[in-house]
N, CA, C and O of each residue as an XYZ file, in Angstrom:
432
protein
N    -143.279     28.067    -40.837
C    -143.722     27.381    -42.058
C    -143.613     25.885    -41.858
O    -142.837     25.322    -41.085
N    -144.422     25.370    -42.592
C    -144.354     23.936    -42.512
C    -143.455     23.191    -43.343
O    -143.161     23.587    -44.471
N    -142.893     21.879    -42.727
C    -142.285     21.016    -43.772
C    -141.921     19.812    -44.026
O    -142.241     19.143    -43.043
N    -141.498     19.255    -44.692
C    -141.967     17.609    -44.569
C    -140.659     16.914    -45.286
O    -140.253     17.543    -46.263
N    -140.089     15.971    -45.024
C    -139.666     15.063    -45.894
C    -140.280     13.595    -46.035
O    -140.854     12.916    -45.184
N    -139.989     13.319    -47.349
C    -140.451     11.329    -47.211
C    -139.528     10.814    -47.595
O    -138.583     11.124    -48.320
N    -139.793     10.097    -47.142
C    -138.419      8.519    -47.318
C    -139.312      7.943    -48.122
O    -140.379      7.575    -47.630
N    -138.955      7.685    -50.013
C    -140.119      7.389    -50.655
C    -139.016      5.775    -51.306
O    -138.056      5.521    -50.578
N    -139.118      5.276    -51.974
C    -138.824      4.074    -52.410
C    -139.520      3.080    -53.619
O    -140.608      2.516    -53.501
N    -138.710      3.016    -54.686
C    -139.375      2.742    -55.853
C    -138.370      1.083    -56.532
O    -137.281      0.908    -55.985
N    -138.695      0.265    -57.384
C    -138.125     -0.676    -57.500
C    -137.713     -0.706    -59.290
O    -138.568     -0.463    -60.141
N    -136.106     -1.086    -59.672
C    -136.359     -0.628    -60.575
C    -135.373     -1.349    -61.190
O    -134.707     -2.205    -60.608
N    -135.227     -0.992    -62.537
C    -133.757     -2.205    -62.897
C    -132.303     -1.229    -63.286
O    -132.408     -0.141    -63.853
N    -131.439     -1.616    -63.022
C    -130.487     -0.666    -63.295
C    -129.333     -0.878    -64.545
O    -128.266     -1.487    -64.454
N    -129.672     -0.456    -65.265
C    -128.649     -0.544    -66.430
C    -127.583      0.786    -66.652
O    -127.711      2.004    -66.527
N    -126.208     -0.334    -67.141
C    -125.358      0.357    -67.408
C    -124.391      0.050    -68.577
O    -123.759     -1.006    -68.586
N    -124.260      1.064    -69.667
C    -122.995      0.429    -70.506
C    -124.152     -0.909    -71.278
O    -123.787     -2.079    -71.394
N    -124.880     -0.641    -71.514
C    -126.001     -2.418    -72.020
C    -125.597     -3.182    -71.095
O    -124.882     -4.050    -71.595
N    -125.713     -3.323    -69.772
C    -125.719     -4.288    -68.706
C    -127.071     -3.717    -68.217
O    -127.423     -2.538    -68.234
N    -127.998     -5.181    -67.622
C    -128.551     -5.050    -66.837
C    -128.580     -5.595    -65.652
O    -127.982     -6.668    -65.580
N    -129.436     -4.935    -64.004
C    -129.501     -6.406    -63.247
C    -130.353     -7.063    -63.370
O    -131.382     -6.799    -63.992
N    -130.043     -8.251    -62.687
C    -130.684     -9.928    -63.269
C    -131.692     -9.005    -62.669
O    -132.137     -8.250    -63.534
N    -132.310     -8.762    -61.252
C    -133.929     -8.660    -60.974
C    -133.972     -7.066    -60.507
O    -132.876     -6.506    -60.532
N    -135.271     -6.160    -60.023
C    -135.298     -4.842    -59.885
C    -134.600     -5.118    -58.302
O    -134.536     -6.087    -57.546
N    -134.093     -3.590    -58.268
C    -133.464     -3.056    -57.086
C    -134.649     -2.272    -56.644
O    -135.622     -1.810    -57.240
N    -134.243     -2.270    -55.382
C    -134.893     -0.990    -54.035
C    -134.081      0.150    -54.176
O    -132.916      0.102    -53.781
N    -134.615      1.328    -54.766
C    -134.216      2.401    -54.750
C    -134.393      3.348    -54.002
O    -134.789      4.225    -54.770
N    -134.367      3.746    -53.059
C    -134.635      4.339    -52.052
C    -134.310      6.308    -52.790
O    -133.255      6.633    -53.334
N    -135.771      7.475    -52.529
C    -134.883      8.262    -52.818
C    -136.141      9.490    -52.016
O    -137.269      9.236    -51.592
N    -135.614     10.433    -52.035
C    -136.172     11.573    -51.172
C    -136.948     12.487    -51.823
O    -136.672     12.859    -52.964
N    -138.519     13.151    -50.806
C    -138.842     13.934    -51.771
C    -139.527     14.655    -50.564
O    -139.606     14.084    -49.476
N    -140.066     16.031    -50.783
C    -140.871     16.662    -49.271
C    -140.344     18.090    -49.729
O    -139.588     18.376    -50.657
N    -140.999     18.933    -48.754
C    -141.182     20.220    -48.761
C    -140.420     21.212    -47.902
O    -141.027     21.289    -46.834
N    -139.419     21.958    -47.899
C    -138.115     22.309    -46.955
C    -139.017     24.078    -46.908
O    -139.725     24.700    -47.700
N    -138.572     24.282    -45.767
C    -138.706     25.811    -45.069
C    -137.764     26.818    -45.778
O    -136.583     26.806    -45.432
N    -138.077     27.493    -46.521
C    -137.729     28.884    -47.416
C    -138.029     30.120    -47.253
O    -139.027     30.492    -47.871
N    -137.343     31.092    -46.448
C    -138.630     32.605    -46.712
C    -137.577     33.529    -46.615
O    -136.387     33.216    -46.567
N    -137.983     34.559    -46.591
C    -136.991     36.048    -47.098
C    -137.871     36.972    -46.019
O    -139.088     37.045    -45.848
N    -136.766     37.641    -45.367
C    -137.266     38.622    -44.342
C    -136.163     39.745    -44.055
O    -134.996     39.440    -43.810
N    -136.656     41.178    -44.109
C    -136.059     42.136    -43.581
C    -135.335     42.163    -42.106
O    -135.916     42.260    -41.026
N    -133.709     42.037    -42.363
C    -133.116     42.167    -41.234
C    -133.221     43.887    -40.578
O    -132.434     44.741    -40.987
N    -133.742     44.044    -40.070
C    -133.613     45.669    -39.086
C    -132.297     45.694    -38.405
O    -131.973     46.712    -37.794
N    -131.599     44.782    -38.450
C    -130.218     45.406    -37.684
C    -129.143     45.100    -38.776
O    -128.033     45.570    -38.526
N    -129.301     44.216    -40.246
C    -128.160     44.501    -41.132
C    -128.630     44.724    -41.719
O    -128.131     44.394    -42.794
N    -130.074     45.498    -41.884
C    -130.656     46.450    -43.157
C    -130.472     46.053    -44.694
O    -130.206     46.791    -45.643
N    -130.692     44.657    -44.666
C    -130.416     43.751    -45.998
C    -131.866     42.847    -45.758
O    -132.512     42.946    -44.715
N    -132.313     41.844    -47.032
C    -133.208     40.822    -46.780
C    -132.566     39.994    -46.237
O    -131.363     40.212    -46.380
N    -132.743     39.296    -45.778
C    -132.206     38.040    -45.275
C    -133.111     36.858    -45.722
O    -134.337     36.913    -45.631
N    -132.195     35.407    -46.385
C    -132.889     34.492    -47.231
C    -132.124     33.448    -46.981
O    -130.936     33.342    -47.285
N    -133.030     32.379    -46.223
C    -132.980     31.341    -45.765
C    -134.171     30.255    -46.920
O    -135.368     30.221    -47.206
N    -132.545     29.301    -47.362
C    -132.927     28.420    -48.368
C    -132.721     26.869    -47.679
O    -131.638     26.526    -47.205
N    -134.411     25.624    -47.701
C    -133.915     24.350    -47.538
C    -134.147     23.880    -48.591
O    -134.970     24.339    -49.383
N    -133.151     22.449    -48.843
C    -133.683     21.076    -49.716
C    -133.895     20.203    -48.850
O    -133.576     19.925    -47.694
N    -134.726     19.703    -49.970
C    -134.843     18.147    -48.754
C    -133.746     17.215    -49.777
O    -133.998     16.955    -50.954
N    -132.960     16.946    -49.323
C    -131.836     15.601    -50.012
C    -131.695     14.573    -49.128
O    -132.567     14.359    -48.287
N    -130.471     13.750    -49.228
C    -130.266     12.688    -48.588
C    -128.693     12.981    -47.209
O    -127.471     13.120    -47.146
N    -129.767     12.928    -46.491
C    -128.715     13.204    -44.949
C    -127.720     11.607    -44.749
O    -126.666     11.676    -44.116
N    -128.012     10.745    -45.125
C    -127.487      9.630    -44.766
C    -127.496      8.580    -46.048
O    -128.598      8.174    -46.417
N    -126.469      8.189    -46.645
C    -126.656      6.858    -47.762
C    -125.238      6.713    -47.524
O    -124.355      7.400    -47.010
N    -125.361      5.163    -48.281
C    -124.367      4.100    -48.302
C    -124.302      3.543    -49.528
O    -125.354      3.597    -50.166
N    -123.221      2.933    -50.138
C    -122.696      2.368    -51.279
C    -123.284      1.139    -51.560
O    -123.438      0.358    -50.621
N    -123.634      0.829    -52.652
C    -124.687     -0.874    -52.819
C    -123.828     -1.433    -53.696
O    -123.206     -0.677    -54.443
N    -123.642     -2.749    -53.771
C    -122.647     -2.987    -55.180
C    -123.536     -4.283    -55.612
O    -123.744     -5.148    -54.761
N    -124.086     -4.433    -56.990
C    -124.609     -4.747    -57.385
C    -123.960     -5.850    -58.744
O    -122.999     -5.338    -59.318
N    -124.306     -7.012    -59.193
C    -123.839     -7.499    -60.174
C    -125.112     -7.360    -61.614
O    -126.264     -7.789    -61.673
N    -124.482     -6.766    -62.390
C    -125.212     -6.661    -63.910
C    -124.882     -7.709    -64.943
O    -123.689     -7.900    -65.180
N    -125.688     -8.330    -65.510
C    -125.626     -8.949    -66.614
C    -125.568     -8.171    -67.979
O    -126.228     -7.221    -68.401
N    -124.715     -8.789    -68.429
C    -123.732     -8.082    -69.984
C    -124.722     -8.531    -71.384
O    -125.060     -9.694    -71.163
N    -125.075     -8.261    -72.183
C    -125.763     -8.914    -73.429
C    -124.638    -10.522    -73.639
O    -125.107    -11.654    -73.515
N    -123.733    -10.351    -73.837
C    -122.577    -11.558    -73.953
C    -122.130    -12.888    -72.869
O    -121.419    -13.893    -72.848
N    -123.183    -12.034    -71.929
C    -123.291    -13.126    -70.893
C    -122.387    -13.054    -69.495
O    -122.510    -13.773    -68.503
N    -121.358    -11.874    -69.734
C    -120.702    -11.552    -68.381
C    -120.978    -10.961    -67.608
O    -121.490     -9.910    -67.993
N    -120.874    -11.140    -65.911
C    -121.566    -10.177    -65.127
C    -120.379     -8.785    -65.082
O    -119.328     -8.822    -65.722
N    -120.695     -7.885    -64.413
C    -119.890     -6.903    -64.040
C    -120.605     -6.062    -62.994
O    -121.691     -5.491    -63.096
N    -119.507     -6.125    -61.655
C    -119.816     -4.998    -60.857
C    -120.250     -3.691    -60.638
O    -119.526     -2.727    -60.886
N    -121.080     -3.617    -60.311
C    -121.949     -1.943    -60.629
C    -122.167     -1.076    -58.718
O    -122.658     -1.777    -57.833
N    -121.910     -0.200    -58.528
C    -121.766      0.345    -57.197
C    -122.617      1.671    -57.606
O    -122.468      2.522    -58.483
N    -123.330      1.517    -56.842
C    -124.466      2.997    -56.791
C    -124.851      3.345    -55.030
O    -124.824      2.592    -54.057
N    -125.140      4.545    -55.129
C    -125.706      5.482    -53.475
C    -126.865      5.092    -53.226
O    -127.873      5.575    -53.742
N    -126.845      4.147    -52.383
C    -128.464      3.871    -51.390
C    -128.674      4.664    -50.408
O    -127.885      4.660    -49.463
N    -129.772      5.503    -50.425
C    -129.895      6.402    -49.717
C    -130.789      5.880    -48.543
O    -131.849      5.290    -48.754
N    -130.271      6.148    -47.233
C    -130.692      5.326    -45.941
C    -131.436      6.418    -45.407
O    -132.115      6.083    -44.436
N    -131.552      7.971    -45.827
C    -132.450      8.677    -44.720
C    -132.462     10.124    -45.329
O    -131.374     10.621    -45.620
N    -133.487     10.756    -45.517
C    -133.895     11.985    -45.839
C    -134.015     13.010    -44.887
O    -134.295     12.787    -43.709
N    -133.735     14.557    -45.539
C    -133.754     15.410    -44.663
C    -134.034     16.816    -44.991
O    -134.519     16.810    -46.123
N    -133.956     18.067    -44.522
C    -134.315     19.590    -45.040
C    -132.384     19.905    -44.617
O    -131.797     19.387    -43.666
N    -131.847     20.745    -45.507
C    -130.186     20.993    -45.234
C    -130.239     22.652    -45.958
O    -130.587     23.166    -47.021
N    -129.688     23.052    -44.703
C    -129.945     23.822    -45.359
C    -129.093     24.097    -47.240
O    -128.445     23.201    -47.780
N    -129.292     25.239    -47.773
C    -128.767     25.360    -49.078
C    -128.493     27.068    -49.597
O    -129.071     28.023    -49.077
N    -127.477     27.173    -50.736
C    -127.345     28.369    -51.128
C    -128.662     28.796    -51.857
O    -129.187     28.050    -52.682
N    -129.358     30.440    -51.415
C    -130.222     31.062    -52.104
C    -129.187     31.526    -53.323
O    -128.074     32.026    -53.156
N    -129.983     31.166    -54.880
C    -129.797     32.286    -55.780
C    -130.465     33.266    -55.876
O    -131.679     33.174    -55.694
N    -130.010     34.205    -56.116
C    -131.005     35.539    -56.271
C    -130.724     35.872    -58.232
O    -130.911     36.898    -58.886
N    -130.256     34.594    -58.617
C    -130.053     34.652    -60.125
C    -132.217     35.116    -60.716
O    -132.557     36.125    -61.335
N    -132.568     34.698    -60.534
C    -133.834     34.919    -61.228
C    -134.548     36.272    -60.911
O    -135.299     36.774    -61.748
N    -134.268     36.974    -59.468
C    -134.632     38.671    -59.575
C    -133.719     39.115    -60.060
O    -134.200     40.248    -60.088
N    -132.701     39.256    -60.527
C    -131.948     39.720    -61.400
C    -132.337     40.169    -62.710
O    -132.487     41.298    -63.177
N    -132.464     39.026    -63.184
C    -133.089     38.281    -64.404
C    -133.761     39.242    -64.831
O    -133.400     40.027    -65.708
N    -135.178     39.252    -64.017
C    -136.767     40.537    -64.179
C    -136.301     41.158    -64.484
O    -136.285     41.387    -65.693
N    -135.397     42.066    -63.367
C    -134.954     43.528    -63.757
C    -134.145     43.926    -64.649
O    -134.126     45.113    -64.974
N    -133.378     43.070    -65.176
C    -132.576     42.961    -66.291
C    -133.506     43.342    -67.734
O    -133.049     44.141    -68.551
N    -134.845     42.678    -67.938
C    -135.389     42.749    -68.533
C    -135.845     44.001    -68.823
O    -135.602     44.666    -69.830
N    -136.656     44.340    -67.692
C    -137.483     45.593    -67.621
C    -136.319     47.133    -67.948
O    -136.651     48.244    -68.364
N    -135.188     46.716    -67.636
C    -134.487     48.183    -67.741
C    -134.536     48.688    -69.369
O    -134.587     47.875    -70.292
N    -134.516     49.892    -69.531
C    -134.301     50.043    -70.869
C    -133.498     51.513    -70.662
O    -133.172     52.128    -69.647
N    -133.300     51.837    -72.377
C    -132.075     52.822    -72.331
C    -132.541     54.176    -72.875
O    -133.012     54.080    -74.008
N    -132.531     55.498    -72.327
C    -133.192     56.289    -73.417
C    -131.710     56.958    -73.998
O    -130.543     57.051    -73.618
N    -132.582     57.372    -75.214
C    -131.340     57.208    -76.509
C    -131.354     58.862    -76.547
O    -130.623     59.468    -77.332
């Protein structure tokens, strides 16, 4: 299967608490398509389900100064994300559950 990540990047202002910063930040953040599929194991006679995200493999701490309505700055620290990736992740199997949960019924 195919898959992709992007290293995408948007500019933006960051407020906190009614602080803002003086000008927009570089936000750096991840987005793309991770390898997922479900296949019959023949030797542990179970499906077997292999789950990716694409998140952030690599970021670093930014510390930023915000302006206060009252005129004080204050330190603000947020995750700059330096590099995107597919990781793998836990499958839920919460939502086939779910179906069949539905569909069962009881005879009375």
């Amino acid at each position: 299967s195919k898959y992709f990540t992007l290293f995408m990047s948007m500019k933006t202002n960051i407020t906190h608490n009614n602080c803002t910063s003086a000008q927009e930040v570089d936000m750096p953040y991840c987005e793309g398509s991770c390898n997922t599929y479900t296949m019959y194991s023949k030797e542990a006679a179970v499906m077997q389900h292999s789950c990716s995200c694409c998140k952030e493999t690599c970021f670093s701490n930014r510390t930023l100064d915000l302006v206060c309505p009252n005129g004080d700055t204050v330190p603000y620290t947020y995750m700059y994300v330096e590099e995107c990736g597919c990781t793998n992740t836990e499958c839920t199997a919460a939502a086939g559950q779910h179906i069949r949960r539905k569909r069962s019924f009881t005879l009375l």
